[in-house]
N, CA, C and O atoms as CSV, one atom per row, in Angstrom:
chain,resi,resn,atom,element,x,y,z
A,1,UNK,N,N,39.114,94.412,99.986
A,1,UNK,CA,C,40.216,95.105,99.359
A,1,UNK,C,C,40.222,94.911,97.847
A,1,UNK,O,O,40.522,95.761,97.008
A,2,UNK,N,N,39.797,93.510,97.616
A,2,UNK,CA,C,40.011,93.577,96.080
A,2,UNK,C,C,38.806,94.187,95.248
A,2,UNK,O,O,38.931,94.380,94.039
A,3,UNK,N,N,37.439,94.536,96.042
A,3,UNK,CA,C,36.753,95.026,95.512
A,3,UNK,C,C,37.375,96.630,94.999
A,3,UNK,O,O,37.602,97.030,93.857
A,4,UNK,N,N,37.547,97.369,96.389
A,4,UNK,CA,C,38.161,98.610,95.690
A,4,UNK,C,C,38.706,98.958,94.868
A,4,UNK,O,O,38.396,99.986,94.266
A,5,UNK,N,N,40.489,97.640,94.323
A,5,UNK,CA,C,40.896,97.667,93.458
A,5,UNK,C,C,40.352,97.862,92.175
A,5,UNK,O,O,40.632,98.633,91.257
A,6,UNK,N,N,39.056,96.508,92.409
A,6,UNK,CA,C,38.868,96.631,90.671
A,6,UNK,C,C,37.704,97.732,90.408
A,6,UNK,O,O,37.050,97.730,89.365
A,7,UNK,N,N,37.483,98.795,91.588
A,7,UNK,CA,C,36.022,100.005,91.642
A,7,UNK,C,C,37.317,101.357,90.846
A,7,UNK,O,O,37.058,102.247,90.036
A,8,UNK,N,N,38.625,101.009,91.473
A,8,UNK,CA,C,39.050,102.249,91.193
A,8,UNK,C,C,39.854,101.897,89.698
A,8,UNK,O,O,39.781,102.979,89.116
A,9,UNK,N,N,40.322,101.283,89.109
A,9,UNK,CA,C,40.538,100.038,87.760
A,9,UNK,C,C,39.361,100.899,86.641
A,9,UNK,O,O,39.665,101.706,85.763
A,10,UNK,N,N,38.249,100.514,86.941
A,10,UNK,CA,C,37.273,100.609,86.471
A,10,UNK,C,C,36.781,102.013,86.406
A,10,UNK,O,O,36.129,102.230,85.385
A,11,UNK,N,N,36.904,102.973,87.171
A,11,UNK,CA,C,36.863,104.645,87.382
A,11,UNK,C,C,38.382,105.382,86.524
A,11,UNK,O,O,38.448,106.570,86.208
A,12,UNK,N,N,39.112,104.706,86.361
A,12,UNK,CA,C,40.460,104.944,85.713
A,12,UNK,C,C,40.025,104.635,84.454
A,12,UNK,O,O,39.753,105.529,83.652
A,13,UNK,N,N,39.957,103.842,84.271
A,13,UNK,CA,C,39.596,103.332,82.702
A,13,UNK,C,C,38.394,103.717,82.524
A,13,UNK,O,O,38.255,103.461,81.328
A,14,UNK,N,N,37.498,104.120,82.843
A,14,UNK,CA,C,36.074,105.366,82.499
A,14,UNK,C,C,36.801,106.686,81.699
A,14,UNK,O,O,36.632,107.249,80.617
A,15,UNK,N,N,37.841,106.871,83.038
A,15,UNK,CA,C,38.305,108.430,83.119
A,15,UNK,C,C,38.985,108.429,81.794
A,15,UNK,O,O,38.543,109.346,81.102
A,16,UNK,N,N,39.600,107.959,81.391
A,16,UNK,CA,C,40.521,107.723,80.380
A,16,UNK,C,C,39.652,107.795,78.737
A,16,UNK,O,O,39.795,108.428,77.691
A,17,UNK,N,N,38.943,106.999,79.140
A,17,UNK,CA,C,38.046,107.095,77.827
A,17,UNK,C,C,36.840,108.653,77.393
A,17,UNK,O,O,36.408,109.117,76.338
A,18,UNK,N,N,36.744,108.878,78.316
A,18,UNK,CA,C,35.954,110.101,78.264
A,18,UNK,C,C,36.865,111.306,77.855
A,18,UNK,O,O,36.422,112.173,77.102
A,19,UNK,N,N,38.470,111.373,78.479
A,19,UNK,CA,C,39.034,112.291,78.391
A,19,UNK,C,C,39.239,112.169,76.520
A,19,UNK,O,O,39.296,113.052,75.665
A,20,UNK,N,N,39.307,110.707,76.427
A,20,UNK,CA,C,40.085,110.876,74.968
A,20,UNK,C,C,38.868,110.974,73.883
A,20,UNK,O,O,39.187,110.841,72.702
A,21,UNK,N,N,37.402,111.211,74.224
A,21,UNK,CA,C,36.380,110.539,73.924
A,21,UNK,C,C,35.815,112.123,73.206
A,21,UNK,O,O,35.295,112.313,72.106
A,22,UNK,N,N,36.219,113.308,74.521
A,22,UNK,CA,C,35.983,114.860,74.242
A,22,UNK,C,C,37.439,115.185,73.295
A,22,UNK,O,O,37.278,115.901,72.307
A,23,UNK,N,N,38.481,114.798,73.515
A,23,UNK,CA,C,39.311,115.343,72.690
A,23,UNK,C,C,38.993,115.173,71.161
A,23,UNK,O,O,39.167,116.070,70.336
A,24,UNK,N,N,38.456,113.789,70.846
A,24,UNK,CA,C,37.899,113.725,69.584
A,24,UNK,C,C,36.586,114.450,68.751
A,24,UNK,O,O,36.337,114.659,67.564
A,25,UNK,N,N,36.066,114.648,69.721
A,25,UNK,CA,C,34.581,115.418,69.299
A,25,UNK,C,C,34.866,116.786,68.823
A,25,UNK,O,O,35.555,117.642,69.377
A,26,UNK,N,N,34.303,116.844,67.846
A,26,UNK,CA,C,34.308,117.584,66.854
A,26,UNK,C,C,35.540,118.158,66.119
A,26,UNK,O,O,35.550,119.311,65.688
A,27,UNK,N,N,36.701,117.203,65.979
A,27,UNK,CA,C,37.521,117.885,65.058
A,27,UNK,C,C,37.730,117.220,64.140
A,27,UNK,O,O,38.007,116.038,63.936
A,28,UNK,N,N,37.510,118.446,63.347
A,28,UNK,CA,C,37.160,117.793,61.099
A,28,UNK,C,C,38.557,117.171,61.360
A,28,UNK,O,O,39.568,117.240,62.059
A,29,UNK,N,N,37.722,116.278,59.963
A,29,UNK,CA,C,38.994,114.957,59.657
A,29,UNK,C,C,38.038,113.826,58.536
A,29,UNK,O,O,36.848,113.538,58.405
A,30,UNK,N,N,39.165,113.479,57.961
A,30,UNK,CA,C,38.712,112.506,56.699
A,30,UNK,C,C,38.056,111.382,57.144
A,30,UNK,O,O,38.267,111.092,58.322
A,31,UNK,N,N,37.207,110.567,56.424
A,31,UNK,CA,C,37.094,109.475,56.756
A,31,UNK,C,C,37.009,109.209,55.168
A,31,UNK,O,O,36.691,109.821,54.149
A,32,UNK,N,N,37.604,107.595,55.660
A,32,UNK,CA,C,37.486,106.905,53.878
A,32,UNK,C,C,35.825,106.068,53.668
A,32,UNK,O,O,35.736,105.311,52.701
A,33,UNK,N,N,34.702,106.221,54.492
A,33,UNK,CA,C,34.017,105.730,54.357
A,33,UNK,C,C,32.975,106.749,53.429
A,33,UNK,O,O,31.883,106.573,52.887
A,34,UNK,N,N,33.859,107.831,53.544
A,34,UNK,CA,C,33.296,109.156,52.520
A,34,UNK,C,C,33.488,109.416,51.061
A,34,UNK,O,O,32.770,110.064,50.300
A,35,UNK,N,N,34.825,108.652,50.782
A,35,UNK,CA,C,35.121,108.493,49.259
A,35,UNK,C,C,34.138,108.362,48.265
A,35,UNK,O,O,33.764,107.220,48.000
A,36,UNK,N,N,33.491,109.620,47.470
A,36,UNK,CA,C,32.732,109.437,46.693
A,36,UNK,C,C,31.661,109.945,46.774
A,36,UNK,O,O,31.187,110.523,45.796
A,37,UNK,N,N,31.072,109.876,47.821
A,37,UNK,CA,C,29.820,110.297,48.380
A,37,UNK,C,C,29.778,111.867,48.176
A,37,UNK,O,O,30.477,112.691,48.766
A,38,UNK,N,N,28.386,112.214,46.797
A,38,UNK,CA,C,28.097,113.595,46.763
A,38,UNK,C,C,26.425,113.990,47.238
A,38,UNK,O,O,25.456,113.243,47.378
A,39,UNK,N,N,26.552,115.422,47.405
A,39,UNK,CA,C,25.285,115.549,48.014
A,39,UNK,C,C,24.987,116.757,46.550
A,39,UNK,O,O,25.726,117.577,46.005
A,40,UNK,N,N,23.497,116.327,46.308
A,40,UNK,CA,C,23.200,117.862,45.840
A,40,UNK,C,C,21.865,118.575,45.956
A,40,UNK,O,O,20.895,118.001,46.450
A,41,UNK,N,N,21.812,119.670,45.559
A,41,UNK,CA,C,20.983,120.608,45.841
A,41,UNK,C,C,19.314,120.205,46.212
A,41,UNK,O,O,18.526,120.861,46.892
A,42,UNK,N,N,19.098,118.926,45.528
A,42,UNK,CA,C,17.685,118.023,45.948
A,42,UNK,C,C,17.783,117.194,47.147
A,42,UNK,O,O,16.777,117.032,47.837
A,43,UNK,N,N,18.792,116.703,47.433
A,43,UNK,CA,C,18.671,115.989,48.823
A,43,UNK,C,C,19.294,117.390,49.678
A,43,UNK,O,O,18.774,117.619,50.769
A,44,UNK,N,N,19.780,117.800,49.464
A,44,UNK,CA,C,20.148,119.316,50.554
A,44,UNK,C,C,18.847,120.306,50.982
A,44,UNK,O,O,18.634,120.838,52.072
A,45,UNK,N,N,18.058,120.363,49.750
A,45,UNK,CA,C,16.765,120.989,49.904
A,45,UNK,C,C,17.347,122.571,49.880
A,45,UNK,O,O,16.588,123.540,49.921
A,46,UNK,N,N,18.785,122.675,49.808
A,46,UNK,CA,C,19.041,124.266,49.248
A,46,UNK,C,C,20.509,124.149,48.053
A,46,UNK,O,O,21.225,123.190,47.763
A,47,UNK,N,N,20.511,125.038,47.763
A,47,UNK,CA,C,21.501,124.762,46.747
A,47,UNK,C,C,23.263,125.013,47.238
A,47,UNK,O,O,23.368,126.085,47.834
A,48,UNK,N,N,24.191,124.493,47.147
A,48,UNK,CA,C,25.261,124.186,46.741
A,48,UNK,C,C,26.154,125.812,46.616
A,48,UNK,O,O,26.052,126.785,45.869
A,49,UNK,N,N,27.060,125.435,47.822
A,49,UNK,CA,C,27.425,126.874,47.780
A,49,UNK,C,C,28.344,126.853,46.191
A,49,UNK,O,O,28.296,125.968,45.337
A,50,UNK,N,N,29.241,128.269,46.161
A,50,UNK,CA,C,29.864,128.023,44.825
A,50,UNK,C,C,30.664,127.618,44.723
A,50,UNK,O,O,30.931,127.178,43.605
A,51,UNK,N,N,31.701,127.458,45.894
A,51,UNK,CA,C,33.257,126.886,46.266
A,51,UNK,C,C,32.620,126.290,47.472
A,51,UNK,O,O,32.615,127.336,48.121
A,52,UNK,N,N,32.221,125.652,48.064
A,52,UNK,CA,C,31.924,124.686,49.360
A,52,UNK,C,C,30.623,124.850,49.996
A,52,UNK,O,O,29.891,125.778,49.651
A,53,UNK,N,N,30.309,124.089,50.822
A,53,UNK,CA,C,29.249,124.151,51.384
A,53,UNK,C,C,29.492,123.406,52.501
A,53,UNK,O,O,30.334,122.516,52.384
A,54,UNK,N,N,28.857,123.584,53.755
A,54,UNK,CA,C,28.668,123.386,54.939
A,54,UNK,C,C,27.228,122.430,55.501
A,54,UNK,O,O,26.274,123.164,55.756
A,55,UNK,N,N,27.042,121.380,55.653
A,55,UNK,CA,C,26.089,120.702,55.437
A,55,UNK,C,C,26.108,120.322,57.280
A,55,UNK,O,O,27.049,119.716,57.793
A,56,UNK,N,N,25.156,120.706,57.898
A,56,UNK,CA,C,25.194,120.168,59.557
A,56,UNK,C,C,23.725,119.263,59.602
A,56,UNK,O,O,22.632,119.379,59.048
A,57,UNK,N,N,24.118,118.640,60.233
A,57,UNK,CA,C,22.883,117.612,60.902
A,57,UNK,C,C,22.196,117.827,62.502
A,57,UNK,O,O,22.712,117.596,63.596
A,58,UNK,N,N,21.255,118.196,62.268
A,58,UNK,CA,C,21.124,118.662,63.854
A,58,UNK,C,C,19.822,117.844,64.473
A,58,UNK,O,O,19.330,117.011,63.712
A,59,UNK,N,N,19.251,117.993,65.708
A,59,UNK,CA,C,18.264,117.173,66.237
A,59,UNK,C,C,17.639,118.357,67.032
A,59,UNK,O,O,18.392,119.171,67.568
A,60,UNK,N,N,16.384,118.471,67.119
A,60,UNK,CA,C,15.423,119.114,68.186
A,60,UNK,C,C,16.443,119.576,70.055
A,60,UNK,O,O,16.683,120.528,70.797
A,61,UNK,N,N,16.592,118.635,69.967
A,61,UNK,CA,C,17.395,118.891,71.556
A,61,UNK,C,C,18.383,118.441,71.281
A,61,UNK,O,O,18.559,117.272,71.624
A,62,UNK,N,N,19.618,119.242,70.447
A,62,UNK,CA,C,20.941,119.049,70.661
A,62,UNK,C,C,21.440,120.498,71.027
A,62,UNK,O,O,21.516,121.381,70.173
A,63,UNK,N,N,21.732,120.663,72.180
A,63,UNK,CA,C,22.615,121.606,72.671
A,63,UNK,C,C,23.530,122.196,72.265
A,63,UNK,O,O,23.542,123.425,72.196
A,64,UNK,N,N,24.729,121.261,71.824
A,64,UNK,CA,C,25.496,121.634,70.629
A,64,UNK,C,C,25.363,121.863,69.317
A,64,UNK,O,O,26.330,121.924,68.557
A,65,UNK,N,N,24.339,121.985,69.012
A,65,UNK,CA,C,23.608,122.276,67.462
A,65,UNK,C,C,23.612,123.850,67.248
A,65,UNK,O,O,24.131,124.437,66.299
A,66,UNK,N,N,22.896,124.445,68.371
A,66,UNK,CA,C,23.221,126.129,68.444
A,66,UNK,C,C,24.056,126.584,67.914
A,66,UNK,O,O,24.115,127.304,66.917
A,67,UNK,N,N,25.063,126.017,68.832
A,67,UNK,CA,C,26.681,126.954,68.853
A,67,UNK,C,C,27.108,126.519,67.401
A,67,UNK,O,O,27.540,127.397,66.654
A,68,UNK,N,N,27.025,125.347,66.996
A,68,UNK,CA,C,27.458,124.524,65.896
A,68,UNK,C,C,27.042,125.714,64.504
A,68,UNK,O,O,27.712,126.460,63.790
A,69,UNK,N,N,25.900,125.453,64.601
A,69,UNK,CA,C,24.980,126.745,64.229
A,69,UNK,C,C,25.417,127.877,64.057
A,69,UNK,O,O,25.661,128.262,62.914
A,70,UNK,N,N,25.579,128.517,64.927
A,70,UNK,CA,C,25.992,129.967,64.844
A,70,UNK,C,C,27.452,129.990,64.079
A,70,UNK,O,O,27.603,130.802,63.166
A,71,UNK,N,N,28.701,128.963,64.505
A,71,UNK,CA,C,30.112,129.088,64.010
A,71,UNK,C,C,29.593,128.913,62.462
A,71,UNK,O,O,29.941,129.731,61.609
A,72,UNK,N,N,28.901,128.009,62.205
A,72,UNK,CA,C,28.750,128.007,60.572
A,72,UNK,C,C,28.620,128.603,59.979
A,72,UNK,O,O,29.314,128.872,58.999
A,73,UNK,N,N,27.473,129.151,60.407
A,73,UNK,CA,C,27.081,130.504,59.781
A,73,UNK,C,C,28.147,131.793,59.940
A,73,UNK,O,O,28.274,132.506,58.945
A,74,UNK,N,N,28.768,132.061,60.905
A,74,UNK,CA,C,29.899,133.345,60.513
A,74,UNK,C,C,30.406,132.919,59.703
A,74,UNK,O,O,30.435,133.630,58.699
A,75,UNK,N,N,31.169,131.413,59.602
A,75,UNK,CA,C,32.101,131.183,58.277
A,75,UNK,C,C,31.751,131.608,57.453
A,75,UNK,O,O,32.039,132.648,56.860
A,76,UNK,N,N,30.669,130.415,57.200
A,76,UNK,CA,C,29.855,131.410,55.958
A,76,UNK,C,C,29.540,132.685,55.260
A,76,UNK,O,O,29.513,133.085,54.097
A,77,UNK,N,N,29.313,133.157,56.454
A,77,UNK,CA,C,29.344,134.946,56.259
A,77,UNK,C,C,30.484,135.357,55.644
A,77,UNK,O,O,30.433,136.178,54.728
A,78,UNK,N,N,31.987,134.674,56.213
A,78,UNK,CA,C,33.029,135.307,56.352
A,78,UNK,C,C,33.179,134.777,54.658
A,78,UNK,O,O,32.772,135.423,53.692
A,79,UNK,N,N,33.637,133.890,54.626
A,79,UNK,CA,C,34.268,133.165,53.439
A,79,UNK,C,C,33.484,133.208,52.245
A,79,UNK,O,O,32.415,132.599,52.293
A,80,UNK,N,N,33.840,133.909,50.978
A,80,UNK,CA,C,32.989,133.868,50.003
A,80,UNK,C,C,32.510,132.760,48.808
A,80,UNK,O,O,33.331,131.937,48.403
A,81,UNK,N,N,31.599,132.781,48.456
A,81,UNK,CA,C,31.129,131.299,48.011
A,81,UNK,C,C,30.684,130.208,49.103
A,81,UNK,O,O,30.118,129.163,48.781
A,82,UNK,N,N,30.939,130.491,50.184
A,82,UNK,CA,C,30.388,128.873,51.172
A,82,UNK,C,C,29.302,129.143,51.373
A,82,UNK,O,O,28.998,130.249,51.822
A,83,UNK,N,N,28.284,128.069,51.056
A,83,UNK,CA,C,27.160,128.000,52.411
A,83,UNK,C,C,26.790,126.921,53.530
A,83,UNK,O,O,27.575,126.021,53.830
A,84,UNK,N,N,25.831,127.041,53.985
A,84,UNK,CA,C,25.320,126.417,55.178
A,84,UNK,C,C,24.226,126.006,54.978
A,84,UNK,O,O,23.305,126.752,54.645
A,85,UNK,N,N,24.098,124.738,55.137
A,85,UNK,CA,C,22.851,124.022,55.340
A,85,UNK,C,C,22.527,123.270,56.599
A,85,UNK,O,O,23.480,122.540,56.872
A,86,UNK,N,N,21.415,123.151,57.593
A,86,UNK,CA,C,21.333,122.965,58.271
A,86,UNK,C,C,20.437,121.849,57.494
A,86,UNK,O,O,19.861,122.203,56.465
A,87,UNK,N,N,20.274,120.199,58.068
A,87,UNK,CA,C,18.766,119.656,57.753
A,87,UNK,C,C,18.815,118.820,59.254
A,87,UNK,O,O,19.923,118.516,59.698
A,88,UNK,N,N,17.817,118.530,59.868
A,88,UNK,CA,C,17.041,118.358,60.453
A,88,UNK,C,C,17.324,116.874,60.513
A,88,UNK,O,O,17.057,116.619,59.338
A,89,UNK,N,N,17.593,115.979,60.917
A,89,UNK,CA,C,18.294,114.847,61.292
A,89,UNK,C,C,16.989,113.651,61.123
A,89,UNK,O,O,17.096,112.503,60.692
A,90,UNK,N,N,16.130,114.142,61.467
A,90,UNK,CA,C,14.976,113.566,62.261
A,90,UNK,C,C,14.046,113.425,61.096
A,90,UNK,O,O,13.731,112.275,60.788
A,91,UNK,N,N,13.639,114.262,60.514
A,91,UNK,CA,C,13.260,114.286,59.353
A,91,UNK,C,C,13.995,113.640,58.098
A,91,UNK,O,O,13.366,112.884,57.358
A,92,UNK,N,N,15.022,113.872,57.919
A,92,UNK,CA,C,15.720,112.710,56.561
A,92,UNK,C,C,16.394,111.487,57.019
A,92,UNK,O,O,17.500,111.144,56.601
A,93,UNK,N,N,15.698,110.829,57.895
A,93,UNK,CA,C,16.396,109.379,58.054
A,93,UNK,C,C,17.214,108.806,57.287
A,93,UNK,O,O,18.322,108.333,57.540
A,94,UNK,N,N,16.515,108.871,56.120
A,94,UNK,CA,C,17.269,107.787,54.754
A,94,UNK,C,C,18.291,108.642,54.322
A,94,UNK,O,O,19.493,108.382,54.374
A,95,UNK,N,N,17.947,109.331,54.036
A,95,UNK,CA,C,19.742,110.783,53.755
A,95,UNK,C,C,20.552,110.172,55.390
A,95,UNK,O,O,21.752,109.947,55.234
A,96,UNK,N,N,20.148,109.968,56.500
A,96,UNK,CA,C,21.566,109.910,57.777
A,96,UNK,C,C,21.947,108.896,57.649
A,96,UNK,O,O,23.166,108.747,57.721
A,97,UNK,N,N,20.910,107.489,57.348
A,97,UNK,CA,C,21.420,106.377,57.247
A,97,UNK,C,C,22.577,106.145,56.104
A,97,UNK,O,O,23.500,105.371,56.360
A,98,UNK,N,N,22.528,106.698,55.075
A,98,UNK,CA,C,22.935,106.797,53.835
A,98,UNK,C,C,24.237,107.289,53.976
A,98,UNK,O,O,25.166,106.583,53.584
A,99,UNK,N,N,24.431,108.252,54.412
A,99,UNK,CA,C,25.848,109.017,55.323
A,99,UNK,C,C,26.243,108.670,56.455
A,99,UNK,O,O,27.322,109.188,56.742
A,100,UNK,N,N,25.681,107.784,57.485
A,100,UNK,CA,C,26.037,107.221,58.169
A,100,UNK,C,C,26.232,108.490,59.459
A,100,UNK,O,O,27.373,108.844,59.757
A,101,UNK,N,N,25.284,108.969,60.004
A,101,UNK,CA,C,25.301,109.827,60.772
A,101,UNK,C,C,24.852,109.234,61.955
A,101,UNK,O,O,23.748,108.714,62.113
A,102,UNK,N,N,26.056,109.364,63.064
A,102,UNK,CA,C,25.453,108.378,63.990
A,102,UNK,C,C,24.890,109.606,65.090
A,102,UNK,O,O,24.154,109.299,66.028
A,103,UNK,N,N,25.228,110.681,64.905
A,103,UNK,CA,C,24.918,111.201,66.356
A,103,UNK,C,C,25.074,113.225,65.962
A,103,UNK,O,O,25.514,113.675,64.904
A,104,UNK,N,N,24.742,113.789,66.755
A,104,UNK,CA,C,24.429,115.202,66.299
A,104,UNK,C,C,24.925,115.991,67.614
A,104,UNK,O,O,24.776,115.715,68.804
A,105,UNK,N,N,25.527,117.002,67.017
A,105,UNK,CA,C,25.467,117.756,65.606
A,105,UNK,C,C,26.754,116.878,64.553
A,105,UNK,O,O,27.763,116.493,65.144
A,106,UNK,N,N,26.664,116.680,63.418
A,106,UNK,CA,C,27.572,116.121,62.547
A,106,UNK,C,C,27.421,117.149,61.284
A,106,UNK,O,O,26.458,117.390,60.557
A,107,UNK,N,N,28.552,117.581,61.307
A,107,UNK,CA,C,29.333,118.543,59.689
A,107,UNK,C,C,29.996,118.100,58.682
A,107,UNK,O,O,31.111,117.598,58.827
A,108,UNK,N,N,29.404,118.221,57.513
A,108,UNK,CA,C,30.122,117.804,56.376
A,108,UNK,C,C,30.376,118.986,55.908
A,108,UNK,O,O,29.665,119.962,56.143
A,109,UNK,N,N,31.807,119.012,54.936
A,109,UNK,CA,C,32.244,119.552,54.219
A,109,UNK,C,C,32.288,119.287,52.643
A,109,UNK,O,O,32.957,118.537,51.933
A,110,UNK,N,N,31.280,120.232,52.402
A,110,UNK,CA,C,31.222,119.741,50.361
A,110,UNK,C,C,32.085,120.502,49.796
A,110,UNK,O,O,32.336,121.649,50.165
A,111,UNK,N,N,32.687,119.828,48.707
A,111,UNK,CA,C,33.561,120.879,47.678
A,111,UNK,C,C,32.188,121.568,46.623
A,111,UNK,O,O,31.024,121.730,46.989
A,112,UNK,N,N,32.539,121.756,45.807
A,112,UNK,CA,C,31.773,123.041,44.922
A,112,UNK,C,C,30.969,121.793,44.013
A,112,UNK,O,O,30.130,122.172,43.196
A,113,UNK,N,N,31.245,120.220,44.165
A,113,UNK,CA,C,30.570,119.828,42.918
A,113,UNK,C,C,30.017,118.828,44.322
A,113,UNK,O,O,29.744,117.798,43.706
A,114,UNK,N,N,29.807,118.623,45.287
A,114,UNK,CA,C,29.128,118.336,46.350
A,114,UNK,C,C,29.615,117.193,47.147
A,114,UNK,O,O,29.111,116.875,48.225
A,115,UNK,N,N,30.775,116.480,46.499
A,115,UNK,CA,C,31.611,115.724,47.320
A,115,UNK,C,C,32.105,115.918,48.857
A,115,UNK,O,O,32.782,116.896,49.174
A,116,UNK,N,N,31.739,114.970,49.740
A,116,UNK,CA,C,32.450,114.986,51.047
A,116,UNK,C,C,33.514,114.666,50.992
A,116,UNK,O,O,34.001,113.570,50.712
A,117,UNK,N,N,34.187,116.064,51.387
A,117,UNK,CA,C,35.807,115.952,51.654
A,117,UNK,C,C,36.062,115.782,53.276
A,117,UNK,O,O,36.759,114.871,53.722
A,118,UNK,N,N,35.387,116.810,54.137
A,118,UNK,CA,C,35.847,116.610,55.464
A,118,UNK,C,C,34.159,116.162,56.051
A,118,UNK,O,O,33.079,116.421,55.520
A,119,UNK,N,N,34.452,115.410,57.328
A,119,UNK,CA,C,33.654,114.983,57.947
A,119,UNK,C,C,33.769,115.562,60.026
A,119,UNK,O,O,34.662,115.135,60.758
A,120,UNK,N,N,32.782,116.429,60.455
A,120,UNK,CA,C,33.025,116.169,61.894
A,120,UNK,C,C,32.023,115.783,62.737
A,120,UNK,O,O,30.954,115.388,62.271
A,121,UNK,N,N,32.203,115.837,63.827
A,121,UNK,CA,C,30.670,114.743,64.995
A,121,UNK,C,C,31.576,115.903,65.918
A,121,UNK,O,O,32.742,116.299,65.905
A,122,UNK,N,N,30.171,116.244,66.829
A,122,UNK,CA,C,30.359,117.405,67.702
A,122,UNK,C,C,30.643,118.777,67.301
A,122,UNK,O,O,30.864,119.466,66.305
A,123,UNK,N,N,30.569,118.812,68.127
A,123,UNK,CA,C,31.185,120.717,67.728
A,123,UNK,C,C,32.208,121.001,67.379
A,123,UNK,O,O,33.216,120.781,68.052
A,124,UNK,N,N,32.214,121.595,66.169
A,124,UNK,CA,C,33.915,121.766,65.483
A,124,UNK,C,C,34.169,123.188,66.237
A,124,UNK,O,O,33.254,123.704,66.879
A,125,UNK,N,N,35.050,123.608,66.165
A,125,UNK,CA,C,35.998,125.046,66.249
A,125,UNK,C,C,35.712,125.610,64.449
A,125,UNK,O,O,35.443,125.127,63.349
A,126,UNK,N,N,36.012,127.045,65.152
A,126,UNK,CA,C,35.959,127.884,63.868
A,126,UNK,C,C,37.273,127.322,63.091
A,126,UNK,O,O,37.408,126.625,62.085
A,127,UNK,N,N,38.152,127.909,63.970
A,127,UNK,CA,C,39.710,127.817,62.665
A,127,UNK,C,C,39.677,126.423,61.712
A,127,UNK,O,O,39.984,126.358,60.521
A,128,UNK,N,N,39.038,124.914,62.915
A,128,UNK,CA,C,38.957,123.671,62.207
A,128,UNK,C,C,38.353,123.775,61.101
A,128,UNK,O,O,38.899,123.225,60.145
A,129,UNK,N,N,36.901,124.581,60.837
A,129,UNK,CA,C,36.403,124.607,59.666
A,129,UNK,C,C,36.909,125.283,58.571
A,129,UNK,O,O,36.837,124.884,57.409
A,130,UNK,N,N,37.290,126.051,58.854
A,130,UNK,CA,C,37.749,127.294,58.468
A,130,UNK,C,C,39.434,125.846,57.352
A,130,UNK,O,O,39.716,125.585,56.183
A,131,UNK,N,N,39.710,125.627,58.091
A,131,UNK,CA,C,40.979,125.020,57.441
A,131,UNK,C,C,40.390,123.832,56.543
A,131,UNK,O,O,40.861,123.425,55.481
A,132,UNK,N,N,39.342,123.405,57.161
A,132,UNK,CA,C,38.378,122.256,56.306
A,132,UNK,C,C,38.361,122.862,54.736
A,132,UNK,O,O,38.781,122.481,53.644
A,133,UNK,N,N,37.762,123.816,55.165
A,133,UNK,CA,C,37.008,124.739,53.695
A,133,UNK,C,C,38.672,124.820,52.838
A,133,UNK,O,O,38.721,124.576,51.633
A,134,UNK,N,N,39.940,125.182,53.620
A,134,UNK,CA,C,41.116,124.771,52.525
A,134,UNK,C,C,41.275,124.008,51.527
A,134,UNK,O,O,41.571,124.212,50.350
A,135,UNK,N,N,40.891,122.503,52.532
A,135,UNK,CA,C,40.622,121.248,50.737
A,135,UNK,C,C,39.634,121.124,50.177
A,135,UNK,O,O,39.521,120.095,49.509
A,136,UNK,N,N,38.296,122.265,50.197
A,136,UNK,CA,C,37.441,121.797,49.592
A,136,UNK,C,C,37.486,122.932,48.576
A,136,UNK,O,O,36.768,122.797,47.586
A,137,UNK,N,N,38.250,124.063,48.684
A,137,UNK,CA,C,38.284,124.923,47.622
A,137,UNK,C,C,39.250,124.856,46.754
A,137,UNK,O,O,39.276,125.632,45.799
């Protein structure tokens, strides 16, 4: 009997963490470990949109990188002055370590002089970015 207890204890407290684990994934939000930190057009390997830029980190087999992908790019499309940079995770080690990218897809939000203002991990939503790009313009 007391095994069950602590099987179903333990399946509760799984459940719990996973639920709160997806609610967090991917919605932009500050971090103060970002204060300061600019990117520009040489470590981006493209240039700096004119009012913001969209900077994603992606990996060979991230699933969510696509979709991640594609929402960026409409913004982009949509919103004038932003762009999108995609780099390749795998390839700039020392740029992820440096930003502290633990896991992919991860979105930064640059203002126009290349500062990280917003930061997300997972797949953001359009409107989230979309409201991101608010404080960076």
């Amino acid at each position: 009997m007391t095994g069950l207890v602590v099987c179903v204890l333990v399946l509760a407290a799984a459940s719990a963490y996973g639920v709160l684990r997806q609610r967090r994934s991917g919605r932009v939000r500050v971090r103060g470990r970002d204060d300061g930190k600019r990117l520009g057009a040489a470590e981006l390997g493209a240039e700096l949109g004119e009012r913001a830029t969209l900077v994603q980190f992606s990996s060979a087999f991230c699933a969510p990188c696509r979709a991640t992908r594609r929402v960026l790019g409409e913004v982009a499309g949509v919103v004038p002055g932003v762009a999108h940079v995609e780099i390749d995770a795998e390839a700039q080690l020392d740029l992820v370590r440096r930003l502290d990218i633990l896991k992919t897809p991860t979105v930064l939000v640059l203002d126009a002089d290349g500062r990280v203002v917003r930061r997300a991990t997972g797949q953001p939503r359009k409107a989230d970015v979309i409201a991101a790009l608010g404080e960076a313009v």
